[in-house]
C-alpha atoms as a printed R data frame, in Angstrom:
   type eleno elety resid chain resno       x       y       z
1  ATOM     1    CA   UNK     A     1 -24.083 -17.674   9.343
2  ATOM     2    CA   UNK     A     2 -27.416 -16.407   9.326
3  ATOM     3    CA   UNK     A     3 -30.368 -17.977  10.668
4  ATOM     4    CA   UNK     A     4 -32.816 -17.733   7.956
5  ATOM     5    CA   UNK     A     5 -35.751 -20.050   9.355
6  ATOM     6    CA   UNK     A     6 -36.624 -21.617  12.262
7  ATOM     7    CA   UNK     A     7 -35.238 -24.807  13.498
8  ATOM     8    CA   UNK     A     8 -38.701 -27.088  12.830
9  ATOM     9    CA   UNK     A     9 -38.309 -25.832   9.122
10 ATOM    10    CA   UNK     A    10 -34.986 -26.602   8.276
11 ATOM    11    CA   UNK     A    11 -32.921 -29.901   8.680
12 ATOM    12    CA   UNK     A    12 -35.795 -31.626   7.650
13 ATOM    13    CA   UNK     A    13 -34.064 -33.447   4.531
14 ATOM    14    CA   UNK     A    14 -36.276 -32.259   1.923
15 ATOM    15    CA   UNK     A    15 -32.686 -30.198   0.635
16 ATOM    16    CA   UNK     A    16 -30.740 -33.356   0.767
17 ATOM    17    CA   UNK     A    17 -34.110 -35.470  -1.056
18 ATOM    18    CA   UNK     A    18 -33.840 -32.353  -3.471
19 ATOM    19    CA   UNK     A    19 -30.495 -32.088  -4.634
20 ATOM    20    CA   UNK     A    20 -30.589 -36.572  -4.859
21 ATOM    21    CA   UNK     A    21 -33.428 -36.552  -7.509
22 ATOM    22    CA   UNK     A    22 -31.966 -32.946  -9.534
23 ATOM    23    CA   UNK     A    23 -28.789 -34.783  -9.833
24 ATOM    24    CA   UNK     A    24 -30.714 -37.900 -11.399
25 ATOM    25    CA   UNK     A    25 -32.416 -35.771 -13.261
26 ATOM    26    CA   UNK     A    26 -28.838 -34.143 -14.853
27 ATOM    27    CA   UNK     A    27 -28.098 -37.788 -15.626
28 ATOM    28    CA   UNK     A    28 -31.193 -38.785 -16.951
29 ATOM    29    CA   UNK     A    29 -32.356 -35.819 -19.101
30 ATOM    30    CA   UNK     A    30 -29.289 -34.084 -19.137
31 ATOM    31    CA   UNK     A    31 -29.854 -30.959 -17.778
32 ATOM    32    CA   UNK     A    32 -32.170 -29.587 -14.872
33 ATOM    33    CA   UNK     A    33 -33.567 -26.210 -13.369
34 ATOM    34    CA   UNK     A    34 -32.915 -26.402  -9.579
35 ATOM    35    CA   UNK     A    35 -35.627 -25.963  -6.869
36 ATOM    36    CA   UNK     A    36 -36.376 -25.983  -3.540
37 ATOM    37    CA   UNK     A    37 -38.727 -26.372  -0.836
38 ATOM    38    CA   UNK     A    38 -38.700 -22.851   0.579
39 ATOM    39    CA   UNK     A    39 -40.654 -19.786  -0.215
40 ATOM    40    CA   UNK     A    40 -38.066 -18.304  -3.202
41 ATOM    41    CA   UNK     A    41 -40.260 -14.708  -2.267
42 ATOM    42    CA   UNK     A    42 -39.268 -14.564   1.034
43 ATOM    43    CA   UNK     A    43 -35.492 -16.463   1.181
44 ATOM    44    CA   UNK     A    44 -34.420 -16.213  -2.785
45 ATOM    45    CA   UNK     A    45 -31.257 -17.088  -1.429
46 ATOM    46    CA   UNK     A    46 -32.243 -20.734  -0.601
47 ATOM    47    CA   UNK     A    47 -32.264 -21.374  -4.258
48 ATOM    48    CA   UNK     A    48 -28.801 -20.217  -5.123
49 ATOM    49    CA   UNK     A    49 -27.215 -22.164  -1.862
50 ATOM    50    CA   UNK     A    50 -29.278 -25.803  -3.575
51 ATOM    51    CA   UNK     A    51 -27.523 -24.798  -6.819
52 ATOM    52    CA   UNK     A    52 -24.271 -24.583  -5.000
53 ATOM    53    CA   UNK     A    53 -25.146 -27.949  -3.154
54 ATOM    54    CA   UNK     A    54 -25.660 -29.660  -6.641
55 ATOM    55    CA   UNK     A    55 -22.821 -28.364  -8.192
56 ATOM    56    CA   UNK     A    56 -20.655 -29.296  -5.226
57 ATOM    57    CA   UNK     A    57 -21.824 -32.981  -4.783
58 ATOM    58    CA   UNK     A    58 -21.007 -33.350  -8.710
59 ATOM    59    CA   UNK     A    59 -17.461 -32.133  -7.841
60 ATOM    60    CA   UNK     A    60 -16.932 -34.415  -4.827
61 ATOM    61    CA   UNK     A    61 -19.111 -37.185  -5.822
62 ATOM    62    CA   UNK     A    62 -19.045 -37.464  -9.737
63 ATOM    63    CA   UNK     A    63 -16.470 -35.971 -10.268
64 ATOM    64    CA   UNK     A    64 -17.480 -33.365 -12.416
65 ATOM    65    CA   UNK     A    65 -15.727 -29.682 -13.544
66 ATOM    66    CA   UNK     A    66 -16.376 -26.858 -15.469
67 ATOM    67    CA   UNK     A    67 -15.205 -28.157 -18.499
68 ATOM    68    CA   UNK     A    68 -18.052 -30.863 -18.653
69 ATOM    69    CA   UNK     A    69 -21.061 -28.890 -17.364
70 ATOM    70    CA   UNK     A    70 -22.275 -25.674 -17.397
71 ATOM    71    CA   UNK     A    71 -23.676 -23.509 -14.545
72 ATOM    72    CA   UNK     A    72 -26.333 -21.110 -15.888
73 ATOM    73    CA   UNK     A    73 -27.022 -19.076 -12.518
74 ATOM    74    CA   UNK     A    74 -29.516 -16.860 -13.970
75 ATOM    75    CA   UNK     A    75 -32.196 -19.659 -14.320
76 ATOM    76    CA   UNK     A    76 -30.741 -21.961 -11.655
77 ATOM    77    CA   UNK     A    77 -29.760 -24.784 -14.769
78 ATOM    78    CA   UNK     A    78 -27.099 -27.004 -14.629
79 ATOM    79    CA   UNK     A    79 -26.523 -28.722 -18.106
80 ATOM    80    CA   UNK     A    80 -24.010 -31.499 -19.855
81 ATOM    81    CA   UNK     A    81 -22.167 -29.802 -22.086
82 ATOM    82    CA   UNK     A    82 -21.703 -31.566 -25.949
């Protein structure tokens, strides 16, 4: 794995706080555009890996597939689908 940022940035549970409120959000609203705490100019990758966090914890924790939301990677969106 690589180290992206330094220790006293990261494991701070502003990812965890994140990914809590977008999945209320998915509930709530129905959909939601995922962000995160880290400079997206310098580590773009940080958003992709909180999308993959999301759409894991709806797997393991919800419950959720494929079949009932949709992943639109692009713009980091996670909707219900109708």
């Amino acid at each position: 794995m690589v180290k992206i940022m330094n220790e006293d940035i990261r494991k701070t549970g502003q990812t965890t706080r994140i990914v809590d409120q977008a999945i209320q959000d998915l509930f709530t609203n129905g959909e939601v555009i995922i962000t995160d705490h880290t400079d997206f100019i310098k580590y773009p990758q940080m958003r992709m890996c909180t999308l993959d966090i999301v759409i894991r914890r709806l797997k393991l924790e919800h419950e959720y597939t494929y079949q009932s939301i949709k992943v639109d990677r692009k713009k980091y969106r996670i909707y219900f689908l109708k």
